[in-house]
N, C-alpha and C positions, 0 to 999 in steps of 0.2 A: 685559219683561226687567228685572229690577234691578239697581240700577247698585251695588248693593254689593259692595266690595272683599273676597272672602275674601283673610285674611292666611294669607300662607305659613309654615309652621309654622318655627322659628328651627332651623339647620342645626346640626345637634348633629356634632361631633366625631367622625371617622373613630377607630375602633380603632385601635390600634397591631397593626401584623402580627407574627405571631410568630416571631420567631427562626428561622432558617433549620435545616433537619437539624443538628443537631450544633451543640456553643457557639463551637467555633474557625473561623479564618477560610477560607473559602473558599478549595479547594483547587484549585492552577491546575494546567494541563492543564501536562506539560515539552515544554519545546520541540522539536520534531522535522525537522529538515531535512525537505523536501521531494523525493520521487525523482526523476530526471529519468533518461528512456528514453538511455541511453547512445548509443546506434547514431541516434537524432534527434538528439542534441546536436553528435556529431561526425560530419559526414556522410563523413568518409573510412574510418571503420572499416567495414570489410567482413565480412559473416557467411558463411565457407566450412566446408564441412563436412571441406575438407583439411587446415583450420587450430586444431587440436586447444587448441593454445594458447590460443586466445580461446574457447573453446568449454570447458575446462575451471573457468572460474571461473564457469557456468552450474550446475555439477554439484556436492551436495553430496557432502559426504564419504564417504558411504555409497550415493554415484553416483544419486541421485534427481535430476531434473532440478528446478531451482529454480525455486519459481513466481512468478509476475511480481510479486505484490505483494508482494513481497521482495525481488527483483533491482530493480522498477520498471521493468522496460520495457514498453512501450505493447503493444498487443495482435498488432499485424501481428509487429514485429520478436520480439515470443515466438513466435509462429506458427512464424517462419523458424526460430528456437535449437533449438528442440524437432526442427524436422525435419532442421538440418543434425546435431545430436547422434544422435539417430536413425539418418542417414547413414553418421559416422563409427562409430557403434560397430558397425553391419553390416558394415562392411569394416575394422574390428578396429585403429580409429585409438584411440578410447577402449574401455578396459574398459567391462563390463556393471554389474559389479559390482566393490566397492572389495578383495572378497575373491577375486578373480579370482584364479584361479593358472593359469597356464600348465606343462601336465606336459610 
């Protein structure tokens, strides 16, 4: 074996990276509240299908029922909205549709 030292070759200078997409700075995400499942936050609201009233702010305005990741409720208590809506509108608590008329 020889005991000669090879020298390590001298660490030459990293590159400079280049500028990121675009010359301006980074663009931040805006801030967005966070949803929280209404019916887990307050455990006394109740989801009935005779209670048209809380059941209407599930429904847009063209009577499509609102899907969770918009309203934010968790999966079980959409499950129930959708069925008590369903409910109500079979027994003619809510309209079907926003252009319901009644002759």
């Amino acid at each position: 074996m020889s005991e000669e030292r090879t020298e390590r070759p001298e660490r030459t200078e990293r590159p400079e990276r280049p500028q990121q997409r675009g010359s301006g700075p980074r663009k931040r995400r805006p801030f967005q509240r966070r949803k929280v499942c209404r019916f887990c936050a307050d455990k006394t609201l109740v989801i009935d299908y005779k209670d048209p009233r809380v059941l209407r702010s599930f429904i847009t305005e063209r009577g499509k029922i609102v899907p969770r990741r918009i309203s934010g409720n968790c999966s079980a208590h959409q499950r129930e909205i959708t069925e008590a809506i369903k409910r109500a509108r079979n027994i003619a608590l809510i309209p079907i549709a926003s252009t319901h008329v009644i002759a």
